[in-house]
VOPAGU-2260 file (C-alpha; in pm, 1 decimal, decimal comma):
REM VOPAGU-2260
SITE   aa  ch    i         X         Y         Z
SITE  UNK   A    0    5441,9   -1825,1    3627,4
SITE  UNK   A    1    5616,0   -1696,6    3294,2
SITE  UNK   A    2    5289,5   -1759,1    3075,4
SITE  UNK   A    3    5075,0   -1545,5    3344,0
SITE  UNK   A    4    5319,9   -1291,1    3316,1
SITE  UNK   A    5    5253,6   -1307,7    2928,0
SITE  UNK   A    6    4902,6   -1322,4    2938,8
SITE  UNK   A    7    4871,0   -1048,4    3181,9
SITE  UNK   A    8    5079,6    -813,7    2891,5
SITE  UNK   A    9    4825,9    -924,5    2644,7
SITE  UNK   A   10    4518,9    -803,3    2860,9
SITE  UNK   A   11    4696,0    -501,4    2963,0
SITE  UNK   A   12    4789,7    -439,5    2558,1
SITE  UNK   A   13    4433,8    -470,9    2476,5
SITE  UNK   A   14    4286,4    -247,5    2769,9
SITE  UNK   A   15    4553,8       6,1    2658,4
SITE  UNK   A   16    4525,9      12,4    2285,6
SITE  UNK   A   17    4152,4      -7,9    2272,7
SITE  UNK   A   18    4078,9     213,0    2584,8
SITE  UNK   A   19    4303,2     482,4    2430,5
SITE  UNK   A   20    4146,3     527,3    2102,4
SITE  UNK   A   21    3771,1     484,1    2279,1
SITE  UNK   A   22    3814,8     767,7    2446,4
SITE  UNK   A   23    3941,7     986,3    2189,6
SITE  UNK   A   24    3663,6     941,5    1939,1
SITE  UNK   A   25    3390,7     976,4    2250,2
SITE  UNK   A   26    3527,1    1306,4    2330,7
SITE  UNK   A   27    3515,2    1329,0    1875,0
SITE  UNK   A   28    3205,4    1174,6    1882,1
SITE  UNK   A   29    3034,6    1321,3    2180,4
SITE  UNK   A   30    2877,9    1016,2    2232,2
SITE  UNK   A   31    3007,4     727,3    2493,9
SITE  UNK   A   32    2787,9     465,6    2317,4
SITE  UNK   A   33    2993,9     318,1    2090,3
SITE  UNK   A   34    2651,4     102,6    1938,7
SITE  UNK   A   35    2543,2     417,0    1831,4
SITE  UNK   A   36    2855,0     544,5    1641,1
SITE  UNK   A   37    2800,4     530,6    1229,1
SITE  UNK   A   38    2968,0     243,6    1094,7
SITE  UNK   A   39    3290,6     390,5     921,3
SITE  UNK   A   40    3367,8     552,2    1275,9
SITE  UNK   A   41    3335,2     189,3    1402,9
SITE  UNK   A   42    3544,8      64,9    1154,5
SITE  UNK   A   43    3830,1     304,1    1181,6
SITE  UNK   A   44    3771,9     293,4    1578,8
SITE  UNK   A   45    3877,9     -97,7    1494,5
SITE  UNK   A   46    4156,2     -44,4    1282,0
SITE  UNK   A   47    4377,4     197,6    1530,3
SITE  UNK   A   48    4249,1     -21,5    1811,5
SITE  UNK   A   49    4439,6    -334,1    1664,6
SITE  UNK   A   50    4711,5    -112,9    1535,6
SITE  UNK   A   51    4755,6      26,0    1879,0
SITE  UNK   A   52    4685,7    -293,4    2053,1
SITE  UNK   A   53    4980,8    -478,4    1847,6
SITE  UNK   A   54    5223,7    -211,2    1880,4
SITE  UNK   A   55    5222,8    -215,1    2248,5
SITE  UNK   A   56    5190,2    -593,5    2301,9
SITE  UNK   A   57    5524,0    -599,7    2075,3
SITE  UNK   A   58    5684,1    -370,9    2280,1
SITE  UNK   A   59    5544,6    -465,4    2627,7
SITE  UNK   A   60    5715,8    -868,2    2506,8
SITE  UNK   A   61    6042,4    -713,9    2358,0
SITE  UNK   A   62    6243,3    -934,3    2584,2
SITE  UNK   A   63    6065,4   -1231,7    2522,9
């Protein structure tokens, strides 16, 4: 039961992190396609993603 519990902190870390900064560059980009975005927005769209992702996964598994 303890690993579902971690694995269920991952998903939710990666829904967070990479839901967050989707929506702020669609309301940037005006455009909710993100296959259409140029590549560099792609790229930093990436880079906070995993940023974001990591820093909530670390906090959400403090305790472990």
């Amino acid at each position: 039961m303890e690993s579902f519990k971690v694995i269920a902190l991952i998903i939710f870390g990666f829904v967070f992190g990479f839901g967050f900064w989707y929506l702020i560059f669609w309301f940037i980009t005006s455009e909710p396609n993100l296959f259409v975005w140029h590549w560099a927005t792609k790229m930093v769209y990436l880079i906070l993603g995993f940023s974001a992702t990591t820093g909530s996964i670390n906090a959400l598994l403090k305790e472990y």
